[in-house]
Backbone as CSV, one residue per row, in Angstrom:
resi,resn,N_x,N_y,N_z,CA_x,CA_y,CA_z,C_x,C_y,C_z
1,UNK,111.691,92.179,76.424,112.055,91.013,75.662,113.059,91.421,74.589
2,UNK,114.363,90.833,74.771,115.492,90.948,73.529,114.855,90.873,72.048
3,UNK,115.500,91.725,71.180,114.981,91.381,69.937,116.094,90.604,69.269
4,UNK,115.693,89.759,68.201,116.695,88.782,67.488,117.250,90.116,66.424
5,UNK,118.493,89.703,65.899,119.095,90.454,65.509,118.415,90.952,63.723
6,UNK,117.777,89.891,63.148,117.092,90.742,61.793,116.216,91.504,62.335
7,UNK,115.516,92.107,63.484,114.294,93.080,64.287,115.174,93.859,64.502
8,UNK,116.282,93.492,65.270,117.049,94.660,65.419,117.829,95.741,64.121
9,UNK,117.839,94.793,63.416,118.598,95.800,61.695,118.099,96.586,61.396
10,UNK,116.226,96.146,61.839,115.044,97.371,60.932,115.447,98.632,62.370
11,UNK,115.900,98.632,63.111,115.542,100.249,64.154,116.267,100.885,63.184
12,UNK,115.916,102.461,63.862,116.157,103.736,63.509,116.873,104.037,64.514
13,UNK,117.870,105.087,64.656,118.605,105.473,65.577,118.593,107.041,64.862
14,UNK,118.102,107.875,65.535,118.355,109.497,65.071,119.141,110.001,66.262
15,UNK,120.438,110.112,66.052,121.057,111.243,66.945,120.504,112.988,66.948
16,UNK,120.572,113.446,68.173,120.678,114.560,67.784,119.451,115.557,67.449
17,UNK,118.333,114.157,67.465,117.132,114.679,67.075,116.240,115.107,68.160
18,UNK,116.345,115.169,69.328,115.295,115.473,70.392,114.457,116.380,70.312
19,UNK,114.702,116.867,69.444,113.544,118.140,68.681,112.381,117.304,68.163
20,UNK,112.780,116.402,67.871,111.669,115.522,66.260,111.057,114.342,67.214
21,UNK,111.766,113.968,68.415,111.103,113.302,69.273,109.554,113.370,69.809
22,UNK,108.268,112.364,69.487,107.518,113.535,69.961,107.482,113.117,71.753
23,UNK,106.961,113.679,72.307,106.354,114.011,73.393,106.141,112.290,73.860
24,UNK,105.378,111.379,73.588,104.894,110.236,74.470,106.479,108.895,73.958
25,UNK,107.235,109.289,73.390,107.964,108.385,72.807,109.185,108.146,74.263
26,UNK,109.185,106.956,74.932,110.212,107.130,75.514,111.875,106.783,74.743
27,UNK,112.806,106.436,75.856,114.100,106.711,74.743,114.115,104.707,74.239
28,UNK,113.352,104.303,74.866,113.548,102.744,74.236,112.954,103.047,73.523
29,UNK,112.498,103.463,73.000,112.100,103.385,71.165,110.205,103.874,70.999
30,UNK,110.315,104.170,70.084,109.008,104.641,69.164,108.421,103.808,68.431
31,UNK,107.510,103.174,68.964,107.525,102.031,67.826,106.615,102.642,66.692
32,UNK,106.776,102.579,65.552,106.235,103.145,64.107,105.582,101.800,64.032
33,UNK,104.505,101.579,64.028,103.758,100.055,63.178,104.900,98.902,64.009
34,UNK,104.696,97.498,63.350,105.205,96.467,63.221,106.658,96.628,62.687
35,UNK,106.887,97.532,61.453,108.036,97.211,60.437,109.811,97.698,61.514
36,UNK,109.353,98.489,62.507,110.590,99.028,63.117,110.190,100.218,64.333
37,UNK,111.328,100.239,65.379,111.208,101.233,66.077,112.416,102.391,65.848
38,UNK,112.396,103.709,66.198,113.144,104.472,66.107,113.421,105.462,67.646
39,UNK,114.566,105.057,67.783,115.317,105.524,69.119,116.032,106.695,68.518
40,UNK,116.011,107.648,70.016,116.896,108.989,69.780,117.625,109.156,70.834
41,UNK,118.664,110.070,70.735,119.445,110.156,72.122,120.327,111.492,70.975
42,UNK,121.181,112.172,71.616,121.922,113.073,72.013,123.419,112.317,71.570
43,UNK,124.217,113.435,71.223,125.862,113.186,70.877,126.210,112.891,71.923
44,UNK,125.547,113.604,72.972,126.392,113.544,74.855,125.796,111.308,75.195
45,UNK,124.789,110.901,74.378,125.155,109.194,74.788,125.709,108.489,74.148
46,UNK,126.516,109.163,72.969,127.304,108.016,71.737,128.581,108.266,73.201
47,UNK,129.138,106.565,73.357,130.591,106.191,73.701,131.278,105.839,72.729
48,UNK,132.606,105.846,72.960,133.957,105.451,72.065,134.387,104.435,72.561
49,UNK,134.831,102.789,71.597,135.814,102.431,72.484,136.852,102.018,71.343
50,UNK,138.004,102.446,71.772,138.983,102.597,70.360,140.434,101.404,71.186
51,UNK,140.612,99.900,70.919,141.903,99.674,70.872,142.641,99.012,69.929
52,UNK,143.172,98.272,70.019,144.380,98.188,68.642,143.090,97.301,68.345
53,UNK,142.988,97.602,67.008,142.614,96.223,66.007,141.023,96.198,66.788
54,UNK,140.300,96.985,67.002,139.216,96.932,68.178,138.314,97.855,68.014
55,UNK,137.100,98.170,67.482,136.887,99.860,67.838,134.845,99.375,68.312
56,UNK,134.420,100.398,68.950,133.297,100.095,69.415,132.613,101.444,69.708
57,UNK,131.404,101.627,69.031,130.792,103.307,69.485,129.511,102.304,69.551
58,UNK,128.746,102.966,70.982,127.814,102.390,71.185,126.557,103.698,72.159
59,UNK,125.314,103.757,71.851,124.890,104.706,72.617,124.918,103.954,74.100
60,UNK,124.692,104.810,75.059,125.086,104.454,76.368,123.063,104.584,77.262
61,UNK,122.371,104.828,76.039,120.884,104.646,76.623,120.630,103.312,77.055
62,UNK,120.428,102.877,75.875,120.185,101.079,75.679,121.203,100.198,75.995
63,UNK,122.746,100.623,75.719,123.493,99.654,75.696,124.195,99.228,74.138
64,UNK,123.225,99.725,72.812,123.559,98.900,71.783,124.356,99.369,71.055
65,UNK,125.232,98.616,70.302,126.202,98.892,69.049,125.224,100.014,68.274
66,UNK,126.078,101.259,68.083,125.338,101.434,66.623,125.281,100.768,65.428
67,UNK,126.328,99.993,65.227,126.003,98.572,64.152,125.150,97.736,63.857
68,UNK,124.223,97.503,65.402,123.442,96.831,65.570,121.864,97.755,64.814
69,UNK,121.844,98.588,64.775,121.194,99.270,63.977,120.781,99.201,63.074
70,UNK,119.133,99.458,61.848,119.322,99.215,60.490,119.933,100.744,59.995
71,UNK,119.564,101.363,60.440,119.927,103.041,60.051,120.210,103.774,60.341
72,UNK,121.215,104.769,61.055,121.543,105.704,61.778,121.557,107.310,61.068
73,UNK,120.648,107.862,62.028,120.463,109.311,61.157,121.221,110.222,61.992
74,UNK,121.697,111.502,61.408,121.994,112.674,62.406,121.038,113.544,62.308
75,UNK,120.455,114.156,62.995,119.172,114.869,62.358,119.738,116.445,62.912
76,UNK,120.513,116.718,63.276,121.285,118.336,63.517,122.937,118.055,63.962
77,UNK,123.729,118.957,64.176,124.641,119.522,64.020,125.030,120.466,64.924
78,UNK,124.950,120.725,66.770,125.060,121.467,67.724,126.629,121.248,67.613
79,UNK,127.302,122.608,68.027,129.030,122.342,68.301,128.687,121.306,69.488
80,UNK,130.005,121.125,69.847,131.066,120.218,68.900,130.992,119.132,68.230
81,UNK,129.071,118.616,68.255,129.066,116.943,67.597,129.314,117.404,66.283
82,UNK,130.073,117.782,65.021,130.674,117.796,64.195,131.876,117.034,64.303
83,UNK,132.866,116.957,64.953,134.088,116.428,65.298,133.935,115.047,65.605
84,UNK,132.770,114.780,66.469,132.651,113.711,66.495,132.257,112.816,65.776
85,UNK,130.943,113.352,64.994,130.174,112.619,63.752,131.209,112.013,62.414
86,UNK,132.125,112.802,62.200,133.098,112.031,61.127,133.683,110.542,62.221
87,UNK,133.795,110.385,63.290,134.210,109.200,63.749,133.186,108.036,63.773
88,UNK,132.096,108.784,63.466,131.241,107.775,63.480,130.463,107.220,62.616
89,UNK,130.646,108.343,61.528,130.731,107.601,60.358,131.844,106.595,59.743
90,UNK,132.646,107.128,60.138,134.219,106.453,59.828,133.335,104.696,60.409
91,UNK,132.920,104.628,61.891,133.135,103.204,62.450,131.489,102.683,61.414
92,UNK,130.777,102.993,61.550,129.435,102.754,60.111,129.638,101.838,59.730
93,UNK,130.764,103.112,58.388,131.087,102.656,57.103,132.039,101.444,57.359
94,UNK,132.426,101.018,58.400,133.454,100.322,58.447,133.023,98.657,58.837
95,UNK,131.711,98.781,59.674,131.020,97.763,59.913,129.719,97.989,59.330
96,UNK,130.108,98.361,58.082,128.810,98.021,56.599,127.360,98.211,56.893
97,UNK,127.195,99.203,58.095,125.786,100.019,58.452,125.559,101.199,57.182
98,UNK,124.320,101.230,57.108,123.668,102.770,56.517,123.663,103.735,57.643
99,UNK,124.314,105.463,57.017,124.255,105.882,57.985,123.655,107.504,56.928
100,UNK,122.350,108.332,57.562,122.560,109.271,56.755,122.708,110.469,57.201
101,UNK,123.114,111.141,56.173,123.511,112.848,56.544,124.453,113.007,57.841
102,UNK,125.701,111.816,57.099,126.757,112.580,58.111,127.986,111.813,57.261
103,UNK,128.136,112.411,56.310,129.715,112.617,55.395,130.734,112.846,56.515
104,UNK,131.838,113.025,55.860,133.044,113.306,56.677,132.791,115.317,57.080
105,UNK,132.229,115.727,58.029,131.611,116.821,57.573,132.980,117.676,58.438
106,UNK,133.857,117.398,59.075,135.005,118.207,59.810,136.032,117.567,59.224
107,UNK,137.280,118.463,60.054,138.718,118.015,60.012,138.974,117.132,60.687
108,UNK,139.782,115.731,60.272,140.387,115.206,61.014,140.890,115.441,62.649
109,UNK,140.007,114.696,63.457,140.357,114.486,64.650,141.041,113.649,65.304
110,UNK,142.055,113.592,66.510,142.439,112.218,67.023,141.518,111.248,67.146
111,UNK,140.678,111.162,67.815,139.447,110.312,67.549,139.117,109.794,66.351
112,UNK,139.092,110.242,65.116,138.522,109.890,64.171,139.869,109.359,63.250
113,UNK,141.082,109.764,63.566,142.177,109.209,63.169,142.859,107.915,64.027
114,UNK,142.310,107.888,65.374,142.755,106.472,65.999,141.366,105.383,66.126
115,UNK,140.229,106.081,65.378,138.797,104.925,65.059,139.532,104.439,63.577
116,UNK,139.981,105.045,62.625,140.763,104.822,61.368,141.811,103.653,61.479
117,UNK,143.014,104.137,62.031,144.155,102.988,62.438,143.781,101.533,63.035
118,UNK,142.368,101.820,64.154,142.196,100.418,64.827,141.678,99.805,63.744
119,UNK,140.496,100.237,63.042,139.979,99.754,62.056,140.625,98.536,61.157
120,UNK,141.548,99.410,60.550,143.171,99.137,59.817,143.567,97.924,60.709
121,UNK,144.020,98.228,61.305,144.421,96.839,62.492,143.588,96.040,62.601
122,UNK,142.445,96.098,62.961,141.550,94.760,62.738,141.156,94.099,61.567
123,UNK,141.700,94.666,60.329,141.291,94.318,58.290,142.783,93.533,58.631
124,UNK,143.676,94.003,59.041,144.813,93.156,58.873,144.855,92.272,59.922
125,UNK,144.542,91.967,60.846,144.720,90.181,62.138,143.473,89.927,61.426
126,UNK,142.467,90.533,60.472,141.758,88.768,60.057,142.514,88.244,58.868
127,UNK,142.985,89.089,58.259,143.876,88.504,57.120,144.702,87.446,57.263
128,UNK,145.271,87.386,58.937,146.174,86.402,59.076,145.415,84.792,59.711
C-alpha cells in the first residue's frame, strides 16, 4: 500500500549502511514503531538523472526520489562513494531535504558540477 506523502517525509534512508542493517530488516524498510521506517541500500543503487533545468537522484531499490525522504544519512565512506556523495548533497540541499554527514566532502566532479548548472537552470525557467 502507497504511503501519502507526509508518511513518506518521516522515512530514513541510510546509504551505505549495510553494516547497521540488522539481519530480519528487508530493503523496503525497517519499520521502527509507528513514527517512521528506515531503508538502506548501497552507493551502487543511488541513480543520476541530470538534464537542462532537470536533475533527479533516486535509489533504484524502491523507485523513490531521495527528496521524497524525511532524512537521508550516509553512514560510511567506501572509495569512490565520496565523489559521488557531494552530488548528492548538492541535489538535497537543493530540493530543501535534511541530509546528514555528507558536507561537500571531495573535489568537484563533472557530476556534481552538471547536478549544479541543471539546478541553476531550473531556479531560472521558474523565474520566468
Amino acid at each position: 500500500m502507497p504511503q501519502d506523502k507526509e508518511e513518506s517525509c518521516r522515512d530514513l534512508l541510510v546509504i551505505n549502511g549495510e553494516a547497521f542493517q540488522p539481519e530480519h530488516a528487508a530493503s523496503a524498510g525497517l519499520n521502527l514503531g509507528n513514527e517512521f521506517k528506515t531503508y538502506f541500500c548501497g552507493i551502487e543503487d543511488i541513480a543520476f538523472s541530470v538534464e537542462s533545468g532537470r536533475t533527479l537522484v533516486y535509489e533504484t531499490v524502491g523507485g523513490r526520489n531521495l527528496a521524497e525522504f524525511g532524512l537521508v544519512q550516509i553512514a560510511s565512506y567506501p572509495r569512490p562513494t565520496a565523489t559521488l556523495l557531494s552530488s548528492i548533497a548538492a541535489y538535497l540541499k537543493h530540493q530543501q531535504r535534511p541530509i546528514v554527514n555528507a558536507a561537500t566532502i571531495s573535489a568537484p566532479t563533472k557530476l556534481y558540477q552538471l547536478m549544479l548548472l541543471a539546478q541553476d537552470l531550473s531556479l531560472i525557467h521558474r523565474s520566468y
